[in-house]
C-alpha positions, -999 to 999 in steps of 0.1 A, spaced: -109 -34 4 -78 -56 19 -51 -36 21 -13 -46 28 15 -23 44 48 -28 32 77 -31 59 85 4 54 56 20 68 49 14 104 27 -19 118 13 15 139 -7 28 112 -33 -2 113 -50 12 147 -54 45 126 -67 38 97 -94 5 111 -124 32 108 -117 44 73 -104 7 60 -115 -27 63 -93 -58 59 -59 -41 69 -28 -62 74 8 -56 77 38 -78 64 44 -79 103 13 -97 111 14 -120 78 49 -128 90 67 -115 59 87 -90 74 126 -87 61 112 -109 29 116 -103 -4 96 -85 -28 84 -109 -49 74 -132 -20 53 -104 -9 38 -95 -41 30 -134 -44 13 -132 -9 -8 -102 -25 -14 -116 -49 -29 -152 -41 -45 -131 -9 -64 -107 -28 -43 -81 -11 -34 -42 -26 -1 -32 -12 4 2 -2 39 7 -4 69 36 -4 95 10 -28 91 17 -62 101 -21 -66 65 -33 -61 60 -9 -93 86 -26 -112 67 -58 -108 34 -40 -117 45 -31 -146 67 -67 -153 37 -92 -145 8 -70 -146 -18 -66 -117 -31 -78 -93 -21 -73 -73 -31 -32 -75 0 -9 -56 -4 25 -38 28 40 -43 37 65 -17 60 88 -33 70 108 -9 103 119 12 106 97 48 72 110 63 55 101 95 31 77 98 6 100 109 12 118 73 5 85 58 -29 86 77 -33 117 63 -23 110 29 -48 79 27 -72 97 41 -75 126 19 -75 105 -10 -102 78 2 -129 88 -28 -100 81 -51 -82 49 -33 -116 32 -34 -125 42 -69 -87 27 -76 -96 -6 -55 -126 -13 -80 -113 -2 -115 -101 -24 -137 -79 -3 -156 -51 7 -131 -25 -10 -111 -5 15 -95 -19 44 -80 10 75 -71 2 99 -44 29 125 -45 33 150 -19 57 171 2 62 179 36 75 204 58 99 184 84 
């Protein structure tokens, strides 16, 4: 399961989440940061990455060229990256049963927090 972070969630979250996920990256450390979508999704793409993302532009391409690669869209208000853990956490069964289908390219978790 290679899994990408967008720029908006933190580099951070990688030592967090190494237990639950293999093959975790960051735009950081792939040296995409600031770039542009598209050069992103191309890097996914040709990298056999998912990206897990809070832009709904990655959707836009999902749903423009198709998949892969796959999204996890993060629809949520500005939350902390420790809610992110959680978030990806809680929905593990469901990420990894995303990660193998072939029918889906975006996968939505939608949730609210207290601040």
């Amino acid at each position: 399961m290679k899994i990408l972070f967008d720029q908006n969630i933190s580099f951070r979250i990688l030592k967090s989440l190494t237990s639950l996920f293999e093959g975790l990256s960051h735009v950081k450390k792939e040296n995409l940061f600031n770039s542009k979508v598209f050069d992103i999704w191309e890097f996914a793409k040709n990298n056999d990455f998912t990206i897990v993302t809070q832009d709904s532009d990655f959707n836009d391409f999902n749903l423009l060229y198709g998949f892969p690669p796959k999204i996890k869209w993060i629809r949520t208000a500005h939350i902390k990256t420790l809610a992110i853990v959680t978030l990806l956490s809680d929905h593990f069964t469901q990420l990894e049963n995303f990660m193998t289908g072939e029918n889906y390219g975006c996968f939505e978790i939608q949730n609210i927090f207290n601040k």
